[in-house]
C-alpha positions in Angstrom: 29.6 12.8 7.3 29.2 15.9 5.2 25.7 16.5 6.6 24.7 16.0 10.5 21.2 16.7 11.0 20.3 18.3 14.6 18.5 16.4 17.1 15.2 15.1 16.4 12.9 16.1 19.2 10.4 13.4 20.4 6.3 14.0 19.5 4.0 14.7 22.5 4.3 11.1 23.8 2.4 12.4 27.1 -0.6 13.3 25.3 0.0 10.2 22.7 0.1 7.7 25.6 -2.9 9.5 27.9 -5.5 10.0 24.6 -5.0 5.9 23.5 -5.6 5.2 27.7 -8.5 7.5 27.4 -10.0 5.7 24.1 -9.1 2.3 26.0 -11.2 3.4 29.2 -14.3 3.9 27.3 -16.3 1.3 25.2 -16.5 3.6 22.3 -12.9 3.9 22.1 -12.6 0.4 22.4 -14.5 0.0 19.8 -12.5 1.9 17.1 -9.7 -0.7 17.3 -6.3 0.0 15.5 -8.2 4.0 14.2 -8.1 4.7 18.3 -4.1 4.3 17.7 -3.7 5.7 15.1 -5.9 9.1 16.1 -3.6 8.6 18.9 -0.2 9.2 16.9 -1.7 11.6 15.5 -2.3 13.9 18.6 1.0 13.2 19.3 2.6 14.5 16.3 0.2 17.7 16.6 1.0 18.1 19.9 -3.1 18.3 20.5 -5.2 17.2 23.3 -7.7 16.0 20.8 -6.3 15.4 16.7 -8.0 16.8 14.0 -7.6 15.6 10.6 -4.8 16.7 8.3 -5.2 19.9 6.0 -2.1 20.2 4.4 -0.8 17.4 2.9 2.4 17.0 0.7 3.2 14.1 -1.9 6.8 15.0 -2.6 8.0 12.3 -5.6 11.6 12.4 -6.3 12.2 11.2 -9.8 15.6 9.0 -10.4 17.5 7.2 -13.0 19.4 4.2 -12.3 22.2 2.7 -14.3 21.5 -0.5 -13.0 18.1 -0.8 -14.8 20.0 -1.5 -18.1 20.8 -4.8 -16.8 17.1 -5.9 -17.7 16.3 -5.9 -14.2 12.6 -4.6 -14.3 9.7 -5.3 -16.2 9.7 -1.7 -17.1 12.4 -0.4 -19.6 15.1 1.6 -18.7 13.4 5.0 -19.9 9.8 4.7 -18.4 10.1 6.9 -15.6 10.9 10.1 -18.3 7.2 9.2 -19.8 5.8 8.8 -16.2 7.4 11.4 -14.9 5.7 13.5 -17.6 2.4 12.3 -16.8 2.9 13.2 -13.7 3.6 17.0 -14.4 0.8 16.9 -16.6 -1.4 15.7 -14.0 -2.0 12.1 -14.5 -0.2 9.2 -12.9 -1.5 7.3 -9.6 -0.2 10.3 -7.5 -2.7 12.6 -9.1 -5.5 10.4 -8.8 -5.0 9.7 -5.2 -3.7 12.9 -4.6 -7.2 14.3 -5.8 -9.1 11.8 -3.6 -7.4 12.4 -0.3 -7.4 16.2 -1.0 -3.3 16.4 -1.1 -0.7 18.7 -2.9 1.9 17.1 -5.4 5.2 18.3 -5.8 7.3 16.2 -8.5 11.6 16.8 -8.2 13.1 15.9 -11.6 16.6 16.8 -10.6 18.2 13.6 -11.1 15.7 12.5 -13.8 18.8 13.4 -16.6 21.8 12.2 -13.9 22.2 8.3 -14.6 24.2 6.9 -12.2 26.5 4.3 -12.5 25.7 0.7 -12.5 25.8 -0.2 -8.8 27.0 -4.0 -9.6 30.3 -2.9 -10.9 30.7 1.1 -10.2 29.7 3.9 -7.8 25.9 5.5 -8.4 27.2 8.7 -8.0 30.4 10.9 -5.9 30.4 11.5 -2.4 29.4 15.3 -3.0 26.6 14.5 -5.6 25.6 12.5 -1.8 25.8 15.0 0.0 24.1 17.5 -2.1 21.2 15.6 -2.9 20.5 14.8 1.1 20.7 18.5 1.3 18.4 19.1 -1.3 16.1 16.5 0.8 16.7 19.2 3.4 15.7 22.1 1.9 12.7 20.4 0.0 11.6 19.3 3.4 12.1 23.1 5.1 10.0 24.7 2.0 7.2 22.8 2.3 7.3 23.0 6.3 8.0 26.8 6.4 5.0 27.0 3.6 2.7 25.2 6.4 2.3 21.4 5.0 1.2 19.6 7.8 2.0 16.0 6.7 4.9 14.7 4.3 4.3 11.8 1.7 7.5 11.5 -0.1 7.2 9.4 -3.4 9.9 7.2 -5.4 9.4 7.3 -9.7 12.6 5.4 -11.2 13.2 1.9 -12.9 15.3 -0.4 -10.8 14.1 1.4 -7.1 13.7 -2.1 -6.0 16.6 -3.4 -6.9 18.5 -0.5 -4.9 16.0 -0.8 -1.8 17.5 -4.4 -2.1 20.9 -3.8 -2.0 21.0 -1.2 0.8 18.6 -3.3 3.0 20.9 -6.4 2.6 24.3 -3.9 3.4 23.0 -2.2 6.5 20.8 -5.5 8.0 23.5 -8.0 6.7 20.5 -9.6 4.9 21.9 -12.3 2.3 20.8 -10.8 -1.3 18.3 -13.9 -2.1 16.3 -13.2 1.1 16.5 -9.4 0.1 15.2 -9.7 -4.0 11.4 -9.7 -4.1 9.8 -9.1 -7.3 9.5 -5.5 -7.9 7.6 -5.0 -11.0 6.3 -8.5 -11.2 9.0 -10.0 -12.8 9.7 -13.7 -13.8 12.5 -16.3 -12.6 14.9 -15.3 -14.8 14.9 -11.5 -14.4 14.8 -12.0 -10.6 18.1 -14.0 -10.9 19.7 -11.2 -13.0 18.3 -9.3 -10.3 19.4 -11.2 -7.5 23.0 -11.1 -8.7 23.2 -7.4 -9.5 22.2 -7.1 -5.8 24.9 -9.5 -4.8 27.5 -7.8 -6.5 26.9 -4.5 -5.2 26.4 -5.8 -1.5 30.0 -7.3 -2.4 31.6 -3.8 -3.5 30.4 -2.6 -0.4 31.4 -5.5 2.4 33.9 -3.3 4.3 32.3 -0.1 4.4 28.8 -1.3 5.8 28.7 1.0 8.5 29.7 4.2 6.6 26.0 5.1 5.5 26.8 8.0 3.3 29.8 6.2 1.5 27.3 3.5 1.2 24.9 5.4 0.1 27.6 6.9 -2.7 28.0 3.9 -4.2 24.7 1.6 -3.9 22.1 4.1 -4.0 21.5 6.9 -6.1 20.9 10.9 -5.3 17.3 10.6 -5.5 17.3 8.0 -2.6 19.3 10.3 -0.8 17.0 13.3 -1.4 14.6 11.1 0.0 16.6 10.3 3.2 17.2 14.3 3.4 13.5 14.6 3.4 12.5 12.3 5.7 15.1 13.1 8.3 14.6 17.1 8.2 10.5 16.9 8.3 11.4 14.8 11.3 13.9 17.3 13.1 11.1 20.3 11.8 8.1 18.1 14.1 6.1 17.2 11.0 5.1 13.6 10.7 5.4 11.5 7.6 3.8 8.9 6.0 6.2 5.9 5.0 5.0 3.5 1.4 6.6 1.4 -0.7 10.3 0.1 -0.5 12.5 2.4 -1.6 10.3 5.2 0.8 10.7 2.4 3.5 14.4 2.2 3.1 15.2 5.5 2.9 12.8 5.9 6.0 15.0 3.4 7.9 18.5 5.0 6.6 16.8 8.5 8.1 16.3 6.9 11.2 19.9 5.9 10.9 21.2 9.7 10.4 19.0 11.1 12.7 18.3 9.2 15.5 14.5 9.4 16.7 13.4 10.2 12.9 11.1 6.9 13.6 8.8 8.5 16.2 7.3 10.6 13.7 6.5 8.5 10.9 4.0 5.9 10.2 3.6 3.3 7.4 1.0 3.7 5.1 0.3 0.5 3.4 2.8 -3.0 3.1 4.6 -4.5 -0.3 5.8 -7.7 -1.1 9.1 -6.4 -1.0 11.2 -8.4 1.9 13.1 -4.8 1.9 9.7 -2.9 2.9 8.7 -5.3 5.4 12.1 -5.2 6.8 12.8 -2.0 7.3 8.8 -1.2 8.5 9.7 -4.0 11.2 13.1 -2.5 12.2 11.4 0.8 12.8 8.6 -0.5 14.8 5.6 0.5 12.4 2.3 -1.2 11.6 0.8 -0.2 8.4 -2.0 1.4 8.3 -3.1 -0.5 5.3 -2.3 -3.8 3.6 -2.6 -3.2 0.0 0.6 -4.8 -1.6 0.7 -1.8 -4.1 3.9 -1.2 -5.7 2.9 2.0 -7.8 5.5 4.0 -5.9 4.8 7.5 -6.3 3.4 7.8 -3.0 0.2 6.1 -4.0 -0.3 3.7 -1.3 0.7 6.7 1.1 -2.2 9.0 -0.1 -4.5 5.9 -0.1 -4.0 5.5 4.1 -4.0 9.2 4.2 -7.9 9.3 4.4 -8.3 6.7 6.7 -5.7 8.4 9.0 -7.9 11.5 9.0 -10.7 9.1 9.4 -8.8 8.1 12.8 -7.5 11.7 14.1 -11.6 12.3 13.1 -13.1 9.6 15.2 -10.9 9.7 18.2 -12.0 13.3 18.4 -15.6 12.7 18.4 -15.7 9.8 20.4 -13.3 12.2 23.7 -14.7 15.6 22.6 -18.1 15.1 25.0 -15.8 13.2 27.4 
């Protein structure tokens, strides 16, 4: 591989594991359910006897452009993610608004917005260096926001076809057949989610003997944005900052991480669950529970800044109900 990330090191599963037995001894803790668990992962990724609410939170949305979106697969045309992305810098978009309400940054990264790949049903997304490069950009986007003190990492997807993509690689690397894969994406009818459906199969079929190879997977089913995202993930990981997982394409990437860099999982948690058969997948196969059941497919890290609050709300209540303890 042209990138091998250095071990991940493990949260403070002592203080994880003796804070939820804590919360479980007392009836108040009992009594905050699933938030005792949560404020409970949350100690553990901050390495704190007691958690405390996140200060420093980081939407990172990685803009893409696939070629496969000009197979009609979408309900969105090929070229909405330029407009959206502009929104985006210009403030708007569902990031912006949730960003705003769970007090978050936004960082938007438009590399790749003017790189179409290739059409993944007949031809490799991109080369094996534009791979690599682009998990190495993930890299270095997720050092810069550590090393500038962000304290939590919600990366965000923005591109046409993300769905189709998250389909593909979670039918290659679970050996998932391509019509239990497809979900609807976008909300589209029978007949786009055929066309759909078989641009999956055909790039799952490009792909048959080198399932196991995930960057040369990656190279040719994917797309660089994906793989910035995979970068990201894996390197907040190895850098001890958790991040929160939403949406397919997030969840995919967060599972291909995991993949790379073995132990990535411990430091993530799901924010909110799609329809997707992809997202659910991969959230299974890396042992989360979302904190939130939403079935939003904004993308964008929307459903991500939406849990963030009640996350806080968690790390905020298991303090209170231990600090007098």
């Amino acid at each position: 591989m042209a990138i091998q990330f250095p071990q991940v090191d493990a949260p403070d599963e002592a203080r994880q594991r003796d804070l939820a037995r804590r919360l479980d001894a007392s009836v108040p803790g009992r009594a905050l359910g699933r938030l005792g668990a949560i404020g409970a992962w949350v100690a553990g990724a901050q390495g704190a006897d007691l958690p405390h609410p996140f200060t420093r939170a980081r939407a990172v949305v990685v803009a893409g452009n696939h070629g496969i979106a000009e197979r009609g697969i979408s309900a969105w045309q090929p070229d909405a993610a330029r407009a959206q992305a502009a929104d985006i810098a210009a403030g708007g978009g569902p990031v912006n608004a949730a960003a705003r309400m769970a007090g978050a940054g936004v960082r938007l990264v438009e590399d790749f917005l003017d790189q179409p790949t290739g059409a993944i049903d007949v031809e490799a997304a991109m080369s094996t260096q534009a791979c690599a490069d682009a998990l190495q950009l993930g890299v270095d986007l997720a050092d810069e926001e550590v090393d500038a003190g962000t304290d939590i990492v919600l990366p965000g997807d923005l591109a046409v076809g993300n769905t189709t993509v998250a389909a593909a690689l979670y039918g290659t690397f679970t050996r998932t057949e391509p019509v239990l894969a497809v979900g609807r994406g976008s909300g589209i009818n029978d007949e786009v989610w055929k066309v759909k459906a078989a641009a999956v199969r055909d790039a799952m079929f490009r792909v048959r003997g080198c399932r196991d190879d995930e960057e040369r997977v990656l190279a040719e089913i994917a797309g660089p944005d994906f793989a910035c995202l995979v970068g990201l993930i894996a390197q907040s990981a190895v850098r001890r900052t958790p991040v929160v997982v939403d949406g397919a394409y997030v969840a995919v990437a967060a599972y291909v991480a995991e993949r790379l860099a073995p132990g990535t999982k411990r430091w993530l948690i799901a924010g909110q669950l799609t329809p997707e058969p992809s997202h659910l997948g991969c959230v299974q196969a890396l042992g989360l529970t979302p904190v939130l059941a939403l079935d939003m497919t904004a993308g964008q890290a929307a459903g991500s800044l939406a849990a963030l609050p009640t996350i806080n709300l968690a790390a905020e209540l298991a303090a209170e109900v231990l600090g007098g303890a």
